[in-house]
Every structure is written in C-alpha cells, then in structure tokens.
DRENBA-62775 format. One record per residue: x, z, y of N, C-alpha, C, CB in turn; residue in three letters; residue number from 0. Coordinates in nm, 3 decimals. Last residue first. Glycine has a CB too. Layout:
DRENBA-62775
+---------+---------+---------+---------+---------+---------+---------+---------+---------+---------+---------+---------+-----+-----+
|    n.px |    n.pz |    n.py |   ca.px |   ca.pz |   ca.py |    c.px |    c.pz |    c.py |   cb.px |   cb.pz |   cb.py |  aa |   i |
+---------+---------+---------+---------+---------+---------+---------+---------+---------+---------+---------+---------+-----+-----+
|       X |       Z |       Y |       X |       Z |       Y |       X |       Z |       Y |       X |       Z |       Y | ala | NUM |
...
+---------+---------+---------+---------+---------+---------+---------+---------+---------+---------+---------+---------+-----+-----+
***
This chain:
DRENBA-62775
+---------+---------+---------+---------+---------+---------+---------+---------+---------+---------+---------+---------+-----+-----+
|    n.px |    n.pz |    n.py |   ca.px |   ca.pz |   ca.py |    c.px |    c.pz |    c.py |   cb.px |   cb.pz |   cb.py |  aa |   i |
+---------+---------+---------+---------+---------+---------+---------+---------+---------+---------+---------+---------+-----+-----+
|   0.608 |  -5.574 |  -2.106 |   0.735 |  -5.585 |  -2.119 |   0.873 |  -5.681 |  -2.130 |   0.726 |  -5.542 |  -2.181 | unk | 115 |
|   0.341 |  -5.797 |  -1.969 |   0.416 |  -5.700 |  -2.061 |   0.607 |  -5.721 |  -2.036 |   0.360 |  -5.749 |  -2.244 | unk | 114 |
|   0.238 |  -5.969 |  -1.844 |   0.208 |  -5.829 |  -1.802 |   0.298 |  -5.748 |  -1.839 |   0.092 |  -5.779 |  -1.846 | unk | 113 |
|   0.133 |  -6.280 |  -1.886 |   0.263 |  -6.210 |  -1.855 |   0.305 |  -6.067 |  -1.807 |   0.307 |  -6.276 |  -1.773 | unk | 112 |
|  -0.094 |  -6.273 |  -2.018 |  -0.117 |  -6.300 |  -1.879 |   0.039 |  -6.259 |  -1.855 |  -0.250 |  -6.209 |  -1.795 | unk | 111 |
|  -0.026 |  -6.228 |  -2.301 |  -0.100 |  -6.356 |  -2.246 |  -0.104 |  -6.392 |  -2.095 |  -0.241 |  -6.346 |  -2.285 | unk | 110 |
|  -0.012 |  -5.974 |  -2.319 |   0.155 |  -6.036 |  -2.327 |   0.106 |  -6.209 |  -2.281 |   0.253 |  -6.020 |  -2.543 | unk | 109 |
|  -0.171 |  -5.829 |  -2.304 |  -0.116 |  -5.845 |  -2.168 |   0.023 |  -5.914 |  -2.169 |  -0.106 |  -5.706 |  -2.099 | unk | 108 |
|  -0.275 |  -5.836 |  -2.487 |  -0.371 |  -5.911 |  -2.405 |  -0.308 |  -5.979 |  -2.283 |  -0.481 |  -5.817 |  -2.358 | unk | 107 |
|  -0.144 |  -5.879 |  -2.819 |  -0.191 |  -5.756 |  -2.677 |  -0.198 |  -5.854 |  -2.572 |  -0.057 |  -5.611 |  -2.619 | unk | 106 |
|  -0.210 |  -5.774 |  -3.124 |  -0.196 |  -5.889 |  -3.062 |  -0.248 |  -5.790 |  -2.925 |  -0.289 |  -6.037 |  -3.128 | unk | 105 |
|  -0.069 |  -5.715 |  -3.420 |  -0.110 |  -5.670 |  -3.342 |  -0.135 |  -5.774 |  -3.211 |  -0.038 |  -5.569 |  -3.338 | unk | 104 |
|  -0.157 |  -5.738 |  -3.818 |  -0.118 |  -5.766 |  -3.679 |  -0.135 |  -5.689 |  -3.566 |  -0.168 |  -5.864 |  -3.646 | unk | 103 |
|  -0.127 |  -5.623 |  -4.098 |  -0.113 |  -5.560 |  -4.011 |  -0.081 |  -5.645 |  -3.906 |  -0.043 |  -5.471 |  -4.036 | unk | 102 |
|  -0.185 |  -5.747 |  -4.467 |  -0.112 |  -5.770 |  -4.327 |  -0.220 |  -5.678 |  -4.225 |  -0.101 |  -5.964 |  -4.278 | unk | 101 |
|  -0.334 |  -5.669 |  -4.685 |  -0.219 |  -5.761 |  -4.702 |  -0.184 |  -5.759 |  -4.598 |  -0.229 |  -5.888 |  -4.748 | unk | 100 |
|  -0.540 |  -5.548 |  -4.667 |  -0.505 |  -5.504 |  -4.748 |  -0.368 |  -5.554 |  -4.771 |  -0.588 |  -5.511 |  -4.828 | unk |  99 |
|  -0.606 |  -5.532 |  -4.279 |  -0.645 |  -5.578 |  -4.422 |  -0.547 |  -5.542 |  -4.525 |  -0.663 |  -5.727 |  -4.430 | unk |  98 |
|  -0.619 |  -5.572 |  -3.967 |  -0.567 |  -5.508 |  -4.076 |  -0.660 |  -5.593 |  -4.202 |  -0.589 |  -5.330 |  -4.060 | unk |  97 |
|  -0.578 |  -5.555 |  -3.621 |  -0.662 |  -5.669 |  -3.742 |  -0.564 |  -5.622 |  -3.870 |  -0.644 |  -5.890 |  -3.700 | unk |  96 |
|  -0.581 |  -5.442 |  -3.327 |  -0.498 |  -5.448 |  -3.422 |  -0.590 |  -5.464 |  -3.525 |  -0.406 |  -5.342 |  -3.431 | unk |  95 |
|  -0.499 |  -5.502 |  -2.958 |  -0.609 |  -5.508 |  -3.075 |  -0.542 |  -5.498 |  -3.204 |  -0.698 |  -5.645 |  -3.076 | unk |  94 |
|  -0.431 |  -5.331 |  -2.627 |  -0.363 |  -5.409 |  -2.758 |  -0.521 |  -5.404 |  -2.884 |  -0.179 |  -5.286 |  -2.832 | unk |  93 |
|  -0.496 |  -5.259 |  -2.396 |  -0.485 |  -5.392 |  -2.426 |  -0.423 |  -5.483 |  -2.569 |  -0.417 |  -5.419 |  -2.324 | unk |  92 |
|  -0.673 |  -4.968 |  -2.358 |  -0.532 |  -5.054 |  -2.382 |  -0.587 |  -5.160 |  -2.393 |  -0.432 |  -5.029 |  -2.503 | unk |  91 |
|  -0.895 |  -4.818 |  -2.299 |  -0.789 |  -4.775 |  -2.210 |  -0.750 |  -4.859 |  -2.245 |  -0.716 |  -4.663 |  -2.202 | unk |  90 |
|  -0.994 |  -4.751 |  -2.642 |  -1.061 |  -4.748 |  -2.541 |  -0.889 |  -4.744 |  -2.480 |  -1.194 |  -4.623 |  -2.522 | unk |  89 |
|  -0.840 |  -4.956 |  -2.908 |  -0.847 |  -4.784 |  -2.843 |  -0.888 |  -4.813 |  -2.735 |  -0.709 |  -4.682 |  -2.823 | unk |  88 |
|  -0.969 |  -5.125 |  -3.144 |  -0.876 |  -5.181 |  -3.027 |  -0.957 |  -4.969 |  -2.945 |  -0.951 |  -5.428 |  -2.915 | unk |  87 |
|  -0.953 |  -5.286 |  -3.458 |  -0.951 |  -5.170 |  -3.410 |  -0.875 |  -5.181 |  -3.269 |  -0.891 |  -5.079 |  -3.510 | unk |  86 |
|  -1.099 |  -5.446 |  -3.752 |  -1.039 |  -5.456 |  -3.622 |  -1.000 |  -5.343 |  -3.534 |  -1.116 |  -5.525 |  -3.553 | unk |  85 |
|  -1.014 |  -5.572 |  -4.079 |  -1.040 |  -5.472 |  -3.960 |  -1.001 |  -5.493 |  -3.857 |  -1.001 |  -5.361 |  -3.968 | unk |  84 |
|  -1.190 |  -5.878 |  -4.199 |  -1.064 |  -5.780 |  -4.158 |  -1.110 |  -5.681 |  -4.072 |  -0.943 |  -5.851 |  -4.082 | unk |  83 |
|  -1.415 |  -6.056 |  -4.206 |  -1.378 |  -5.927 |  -4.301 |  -1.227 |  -5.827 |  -4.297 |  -1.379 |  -5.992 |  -4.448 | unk |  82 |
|  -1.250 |  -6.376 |  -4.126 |  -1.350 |  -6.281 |  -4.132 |  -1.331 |  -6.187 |  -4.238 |  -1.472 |  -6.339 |  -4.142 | unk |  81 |
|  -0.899 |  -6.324 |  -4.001 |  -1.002 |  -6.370 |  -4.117 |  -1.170 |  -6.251 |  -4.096 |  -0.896 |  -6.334 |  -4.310 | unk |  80 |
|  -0.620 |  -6.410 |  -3.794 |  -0.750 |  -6.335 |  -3.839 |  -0.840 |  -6.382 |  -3.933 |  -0.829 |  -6.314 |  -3.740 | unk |  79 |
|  -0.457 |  -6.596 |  -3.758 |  -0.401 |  -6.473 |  -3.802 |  -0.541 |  -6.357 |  -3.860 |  -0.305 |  -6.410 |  -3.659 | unk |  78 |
|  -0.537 |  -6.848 |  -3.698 |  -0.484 |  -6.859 |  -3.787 |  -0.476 |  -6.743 |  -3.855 |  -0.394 |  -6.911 |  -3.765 | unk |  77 |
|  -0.605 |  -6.714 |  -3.399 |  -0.668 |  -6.775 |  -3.487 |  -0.659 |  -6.773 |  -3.626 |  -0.658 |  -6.866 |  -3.460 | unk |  76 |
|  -0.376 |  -6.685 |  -3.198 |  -0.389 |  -6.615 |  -3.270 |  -0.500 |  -6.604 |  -3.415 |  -0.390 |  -6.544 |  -3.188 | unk |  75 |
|  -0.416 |  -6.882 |  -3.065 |  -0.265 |  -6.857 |  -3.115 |  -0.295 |  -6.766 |  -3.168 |  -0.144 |  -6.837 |  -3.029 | unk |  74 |
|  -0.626 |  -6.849 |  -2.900 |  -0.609 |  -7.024 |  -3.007 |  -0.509 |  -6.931 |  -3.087 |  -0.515 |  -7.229 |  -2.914 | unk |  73 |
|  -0.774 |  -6.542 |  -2.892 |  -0.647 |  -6.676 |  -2.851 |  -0.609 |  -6.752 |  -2.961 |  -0.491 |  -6.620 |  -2.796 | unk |  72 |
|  -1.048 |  -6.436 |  -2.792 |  -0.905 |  -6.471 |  -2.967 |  -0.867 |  -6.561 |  -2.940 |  -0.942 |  -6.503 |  -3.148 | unk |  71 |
|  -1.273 |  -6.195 |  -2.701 |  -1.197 |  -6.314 |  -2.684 |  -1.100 |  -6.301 |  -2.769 |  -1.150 |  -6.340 |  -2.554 | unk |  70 |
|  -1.536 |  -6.037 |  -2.897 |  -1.436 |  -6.055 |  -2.786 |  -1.361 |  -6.177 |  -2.769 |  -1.343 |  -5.959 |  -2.796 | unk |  69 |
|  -1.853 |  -5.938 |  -2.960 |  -1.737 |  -6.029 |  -2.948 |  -1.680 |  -5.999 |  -2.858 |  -1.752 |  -6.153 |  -2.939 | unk |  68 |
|  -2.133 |  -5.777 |  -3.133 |  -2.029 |  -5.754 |  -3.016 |  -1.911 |  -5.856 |  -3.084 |  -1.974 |  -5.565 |  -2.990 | unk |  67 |
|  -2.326 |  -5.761 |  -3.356 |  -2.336 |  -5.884 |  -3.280 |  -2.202 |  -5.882 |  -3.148 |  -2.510 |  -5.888 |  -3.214 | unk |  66 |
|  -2.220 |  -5.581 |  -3.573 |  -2.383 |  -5.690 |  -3.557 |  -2.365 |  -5.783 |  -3.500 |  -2.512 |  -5.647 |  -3.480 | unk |  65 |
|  -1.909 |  -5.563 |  -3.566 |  -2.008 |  -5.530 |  -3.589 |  -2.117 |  -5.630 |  -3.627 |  -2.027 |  -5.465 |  -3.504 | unk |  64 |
|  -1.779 |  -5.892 |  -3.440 |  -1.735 |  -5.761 |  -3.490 |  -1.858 |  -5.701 |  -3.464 |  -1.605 |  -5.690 |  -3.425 | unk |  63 |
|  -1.683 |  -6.141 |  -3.357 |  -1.748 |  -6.116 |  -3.320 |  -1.748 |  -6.021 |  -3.466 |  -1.825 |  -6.208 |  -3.257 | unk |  62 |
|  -1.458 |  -6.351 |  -3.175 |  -1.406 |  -6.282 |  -3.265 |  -1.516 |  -6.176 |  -3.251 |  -1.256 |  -6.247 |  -3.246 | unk |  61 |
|  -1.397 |  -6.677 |  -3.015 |  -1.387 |  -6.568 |  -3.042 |  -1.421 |  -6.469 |  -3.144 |  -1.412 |  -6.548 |  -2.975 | unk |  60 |
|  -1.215 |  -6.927 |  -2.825 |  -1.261 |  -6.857 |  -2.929 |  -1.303 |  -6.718 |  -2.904 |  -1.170 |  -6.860 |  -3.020 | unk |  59 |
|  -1.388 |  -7.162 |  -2.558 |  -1.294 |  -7.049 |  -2.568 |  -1.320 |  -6.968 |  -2.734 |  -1.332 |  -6.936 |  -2.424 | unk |  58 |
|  -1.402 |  -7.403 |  -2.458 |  -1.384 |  -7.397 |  -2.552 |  -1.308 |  -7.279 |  -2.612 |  -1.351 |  -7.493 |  -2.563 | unk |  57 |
|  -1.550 |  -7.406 |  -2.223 |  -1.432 |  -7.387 |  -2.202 |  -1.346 |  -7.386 |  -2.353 |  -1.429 |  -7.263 |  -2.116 | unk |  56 |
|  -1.818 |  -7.309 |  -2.384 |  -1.778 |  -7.236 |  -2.256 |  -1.640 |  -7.307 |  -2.261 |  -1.780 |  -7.051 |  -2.256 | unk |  55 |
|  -1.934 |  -7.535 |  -2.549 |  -2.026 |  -7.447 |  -2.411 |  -1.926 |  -7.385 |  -2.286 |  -2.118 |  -7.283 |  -2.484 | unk |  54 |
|  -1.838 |  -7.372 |  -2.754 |  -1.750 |  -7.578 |  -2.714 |  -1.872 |  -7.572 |  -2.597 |  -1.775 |  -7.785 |  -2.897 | unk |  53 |
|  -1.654 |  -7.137 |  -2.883 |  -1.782 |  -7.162 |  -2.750 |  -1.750 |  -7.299 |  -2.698 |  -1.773 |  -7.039 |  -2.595 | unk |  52 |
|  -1.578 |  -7.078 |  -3.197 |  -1.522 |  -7.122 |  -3.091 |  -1.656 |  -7.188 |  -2.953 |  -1.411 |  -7.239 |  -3.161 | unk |  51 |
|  -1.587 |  -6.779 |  -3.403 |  -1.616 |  -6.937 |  -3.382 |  -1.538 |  -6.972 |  -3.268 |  -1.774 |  -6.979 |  -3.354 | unk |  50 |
|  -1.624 |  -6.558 |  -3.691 |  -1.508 |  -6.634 |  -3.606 |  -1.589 |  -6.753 |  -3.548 |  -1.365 |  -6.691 |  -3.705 | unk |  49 |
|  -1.731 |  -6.266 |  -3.811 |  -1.746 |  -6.409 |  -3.794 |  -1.650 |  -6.434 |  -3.674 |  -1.903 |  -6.456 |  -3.767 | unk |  48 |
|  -1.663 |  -6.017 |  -3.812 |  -1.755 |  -6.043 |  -3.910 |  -1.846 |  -6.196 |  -3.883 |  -1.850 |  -5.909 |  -3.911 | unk |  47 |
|  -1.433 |  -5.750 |  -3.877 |  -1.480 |  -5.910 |  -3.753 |  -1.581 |  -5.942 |  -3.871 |  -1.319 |  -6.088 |  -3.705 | unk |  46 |
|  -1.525 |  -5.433 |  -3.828 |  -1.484 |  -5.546 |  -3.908 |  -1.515 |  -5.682 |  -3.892 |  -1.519 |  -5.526 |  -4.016 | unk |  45 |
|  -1.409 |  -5.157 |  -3.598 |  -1.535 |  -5.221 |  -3.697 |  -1.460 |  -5.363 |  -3.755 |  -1.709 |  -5.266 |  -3.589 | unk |  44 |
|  -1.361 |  -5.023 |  -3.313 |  -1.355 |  -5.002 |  -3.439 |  -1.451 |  -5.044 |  -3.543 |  -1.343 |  -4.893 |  -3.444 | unk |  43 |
|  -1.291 |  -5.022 |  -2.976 |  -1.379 |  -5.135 |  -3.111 |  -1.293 |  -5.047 |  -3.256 |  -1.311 |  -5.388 |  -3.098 | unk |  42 |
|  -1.410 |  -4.997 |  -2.678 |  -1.320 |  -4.933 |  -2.797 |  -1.381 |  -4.997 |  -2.905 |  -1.320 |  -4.764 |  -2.817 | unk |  41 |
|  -1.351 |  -5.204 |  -2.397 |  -1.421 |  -5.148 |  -2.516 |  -1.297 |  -5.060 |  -2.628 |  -1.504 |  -5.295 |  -2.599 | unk |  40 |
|  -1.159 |  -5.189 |  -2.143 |  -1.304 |  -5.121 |  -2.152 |  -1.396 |  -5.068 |  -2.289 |  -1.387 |  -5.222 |  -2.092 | unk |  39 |
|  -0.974 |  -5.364 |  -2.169 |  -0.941 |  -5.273 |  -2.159 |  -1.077 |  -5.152 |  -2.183 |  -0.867 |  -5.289 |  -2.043 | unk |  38 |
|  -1.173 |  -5.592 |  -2.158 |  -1.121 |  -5.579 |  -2.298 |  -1.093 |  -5.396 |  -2.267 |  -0.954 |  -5.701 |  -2.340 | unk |  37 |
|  -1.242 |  -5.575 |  -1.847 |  -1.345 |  -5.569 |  -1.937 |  -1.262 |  -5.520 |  -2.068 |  -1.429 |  -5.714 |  -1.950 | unk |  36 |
|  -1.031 |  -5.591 |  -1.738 |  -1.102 |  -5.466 |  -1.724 |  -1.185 |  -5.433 |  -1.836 |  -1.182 |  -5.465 |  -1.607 | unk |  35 |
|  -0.938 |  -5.865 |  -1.807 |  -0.847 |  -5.775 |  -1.847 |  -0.894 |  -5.621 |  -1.839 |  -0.729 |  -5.801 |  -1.767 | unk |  34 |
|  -1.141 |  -5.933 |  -1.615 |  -1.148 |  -5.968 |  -1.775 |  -1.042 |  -5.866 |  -1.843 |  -1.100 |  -6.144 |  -1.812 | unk |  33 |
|  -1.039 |  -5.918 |  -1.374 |  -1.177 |  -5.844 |  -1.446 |  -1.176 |  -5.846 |  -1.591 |  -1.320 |  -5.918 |  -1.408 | unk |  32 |
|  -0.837 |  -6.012 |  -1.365 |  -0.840 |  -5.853 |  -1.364 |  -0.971 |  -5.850 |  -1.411 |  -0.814 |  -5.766 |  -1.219 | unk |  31 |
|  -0.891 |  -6.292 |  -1.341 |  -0.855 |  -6.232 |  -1.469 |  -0.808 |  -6.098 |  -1.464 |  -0.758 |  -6.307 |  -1.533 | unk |  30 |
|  -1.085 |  -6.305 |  -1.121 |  -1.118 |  -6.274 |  -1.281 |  -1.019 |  -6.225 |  -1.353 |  -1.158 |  -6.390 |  -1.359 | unk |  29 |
|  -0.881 |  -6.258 |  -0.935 |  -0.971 |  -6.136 |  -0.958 |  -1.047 |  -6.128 |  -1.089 |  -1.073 |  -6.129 |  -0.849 | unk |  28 |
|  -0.722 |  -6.450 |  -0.958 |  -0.661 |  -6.315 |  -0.978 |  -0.789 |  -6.239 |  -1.014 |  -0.576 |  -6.252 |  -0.841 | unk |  27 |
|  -0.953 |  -6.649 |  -0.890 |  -0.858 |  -6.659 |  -1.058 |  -0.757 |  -6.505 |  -1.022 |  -0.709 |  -6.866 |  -1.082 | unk |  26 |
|  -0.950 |  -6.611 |  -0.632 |  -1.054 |  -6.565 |  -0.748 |  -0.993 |  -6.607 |  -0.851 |  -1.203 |  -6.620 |  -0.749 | unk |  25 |
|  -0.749 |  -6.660 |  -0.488 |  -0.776 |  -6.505 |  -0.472 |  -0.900 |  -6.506 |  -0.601 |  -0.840 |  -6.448 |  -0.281 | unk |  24 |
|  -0.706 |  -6.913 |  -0.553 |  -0.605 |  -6.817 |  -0.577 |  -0.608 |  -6.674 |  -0.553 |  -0.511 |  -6.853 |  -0.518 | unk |  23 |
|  -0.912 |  -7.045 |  -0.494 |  -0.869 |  -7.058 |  -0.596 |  -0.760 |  -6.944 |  -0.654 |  -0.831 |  -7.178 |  -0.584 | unk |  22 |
|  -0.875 |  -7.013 |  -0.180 |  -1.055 |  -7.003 |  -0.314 |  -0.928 |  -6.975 |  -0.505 |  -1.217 |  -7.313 |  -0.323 | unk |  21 |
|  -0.682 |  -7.168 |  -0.133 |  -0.709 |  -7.043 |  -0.122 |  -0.791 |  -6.967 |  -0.220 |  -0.755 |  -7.032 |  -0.015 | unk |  20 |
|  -0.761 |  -7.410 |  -0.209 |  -0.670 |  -7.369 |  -0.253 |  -0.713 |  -7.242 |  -0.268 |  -0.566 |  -7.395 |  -0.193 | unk |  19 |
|  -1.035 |  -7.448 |  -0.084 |  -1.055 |  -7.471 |  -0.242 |  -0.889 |  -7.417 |  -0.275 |  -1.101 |  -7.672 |  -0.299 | unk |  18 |
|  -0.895 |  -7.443 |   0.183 |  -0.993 |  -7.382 |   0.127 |  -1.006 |  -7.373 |  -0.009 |  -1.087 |  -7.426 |   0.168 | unk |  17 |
|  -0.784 |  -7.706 |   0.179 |  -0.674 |  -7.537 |   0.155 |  -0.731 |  -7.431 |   0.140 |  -0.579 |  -7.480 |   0.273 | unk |  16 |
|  -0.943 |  -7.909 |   0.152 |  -0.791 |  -7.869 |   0.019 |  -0.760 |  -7.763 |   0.046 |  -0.634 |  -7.953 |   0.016 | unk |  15 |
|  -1.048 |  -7.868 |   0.391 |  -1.124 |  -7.862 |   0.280 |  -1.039 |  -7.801 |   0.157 |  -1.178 |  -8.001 |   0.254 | unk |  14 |
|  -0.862 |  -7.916 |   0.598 |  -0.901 |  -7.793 |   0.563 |  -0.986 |  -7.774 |   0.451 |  -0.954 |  -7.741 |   0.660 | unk |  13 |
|  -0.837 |  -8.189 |   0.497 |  -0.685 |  -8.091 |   0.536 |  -0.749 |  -7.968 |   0.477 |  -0.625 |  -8.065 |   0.738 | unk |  12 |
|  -1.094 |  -8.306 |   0.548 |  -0.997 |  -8.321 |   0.461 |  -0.887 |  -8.162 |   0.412 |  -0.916 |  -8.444 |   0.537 | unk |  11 |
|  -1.038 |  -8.276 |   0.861 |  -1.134 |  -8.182 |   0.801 |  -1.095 |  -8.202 |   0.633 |  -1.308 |  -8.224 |   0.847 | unk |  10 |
|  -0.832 |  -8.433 |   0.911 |  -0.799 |  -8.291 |   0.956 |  -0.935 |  -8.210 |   0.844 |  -0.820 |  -8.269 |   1.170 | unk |   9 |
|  -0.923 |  -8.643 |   0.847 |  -0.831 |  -8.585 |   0.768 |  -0.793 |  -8.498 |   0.787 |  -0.751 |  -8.627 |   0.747 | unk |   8 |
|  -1.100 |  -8.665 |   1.091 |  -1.173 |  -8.705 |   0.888 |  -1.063 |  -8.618 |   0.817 |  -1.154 |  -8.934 |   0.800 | unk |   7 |
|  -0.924 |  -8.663 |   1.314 |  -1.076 |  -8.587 |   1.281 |  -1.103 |  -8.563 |   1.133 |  -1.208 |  -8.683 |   1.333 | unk |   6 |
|  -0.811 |  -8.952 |   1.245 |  -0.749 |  -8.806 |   1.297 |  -0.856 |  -8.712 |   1.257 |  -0.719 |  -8.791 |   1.473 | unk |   5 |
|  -1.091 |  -9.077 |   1.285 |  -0.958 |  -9.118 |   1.112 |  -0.874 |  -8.930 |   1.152 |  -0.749 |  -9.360 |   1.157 | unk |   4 |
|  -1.178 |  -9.073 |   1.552 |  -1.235 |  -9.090 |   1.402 |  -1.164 |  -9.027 |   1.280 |  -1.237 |  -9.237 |   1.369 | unk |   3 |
|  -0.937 |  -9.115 |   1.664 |  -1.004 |  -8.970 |   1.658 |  -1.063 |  -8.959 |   1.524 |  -1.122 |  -8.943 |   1.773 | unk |   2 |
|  -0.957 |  -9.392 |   1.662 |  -0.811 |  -9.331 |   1.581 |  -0.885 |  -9.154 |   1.587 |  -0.601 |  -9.363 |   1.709 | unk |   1 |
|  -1.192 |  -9.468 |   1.744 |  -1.162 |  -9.500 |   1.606 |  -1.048 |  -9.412 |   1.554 |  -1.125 |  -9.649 |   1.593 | unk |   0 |
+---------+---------+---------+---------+---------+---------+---------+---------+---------+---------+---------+---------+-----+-----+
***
C-alpha cells in the first residue's frame, strides 16, 4: 500500500516536470518563431480591416492588402484605424501606421522584452 501511494506520486512528480520542462523549451521556441515570422514580412499597404480571433486565444489582428494579417496588441488597438498606412521593412520588428493626422510606431520587441 505505502509503495502504492510512494510509486503514484513519484510518477505524479515526473509528470509536473515534464509538462514544466515542455513548457519552457517550447514557449521559447514559438515565440522565436513568431518573432521570425513578423521579422519576415515586408508590408507596405493599408490595413483594411481590424478584428479579433475569439477561435484563437482571442488574439487581434490587423489585415492589410486583400487578405495578409498580422498580429496587434490589445494595446495597441485603439491606435490603428482601418484605412491607415501600414509599413513594416523586411529584417525588423518595428511597424509604422500613418495617416494624415498621426505617425505611430509599435515594435514587437518591446512586447517580448527585447528592446532597449
């Protein structure tokens, strides 16, 4: 009986440090990937709808040209309007949303603590 119980929580034990582990080498690797991915497009064109994915995690985003989107931080929401420009330089992490009245800039890497 006491093996029993000894045994159960040992496997227990290793279950939690698995799913730890798990956890901490693949949340680095997405969010390099993801940070690969943005870094990857060059966007020059005009958002041309805003929503939010209540599917994915409830993540926003910010869908430019025909049909290409990217990701738009809650916090940054407020700051974009459909019909603004968008413009993000192949290589970086920064995006910049223009219009006739304001100039933002919003950088990817100030979200994951990257930056300066």
């Amino acid at each position: 009986m006491r093996y029993e119980r000894n045994r159960n929580l040992i496997i227990m034990l290793i279950i939690i440090a698995g799913i730890f582990v798990y956890k901490i080498i693949f949340s680095s690797k997405n969010k390099d990937r993801f940070l690969d991915e943005i870094r990857d497009k060059d966007i020059k064109s005009m958002v041309s709808k805003k929503y939010i994915n209540y599917d994915n995690h409830n993540i926003s985003f910010l869908v430019y040209g025909n049909k290409d989107s990217i990701v738009l931080y809650k916090d940054w929401w407020d700051k974009v309007s459909v019909g603004d420009s968008i413009i993000k330089p192949k290589g970086t992490l920064e995006i910049v949303i223009t219009n006739s009245d304001k100039i933002e800039k919003f950088n990817y890497e100030d979200k994951f603590g990257l930056g300066n």
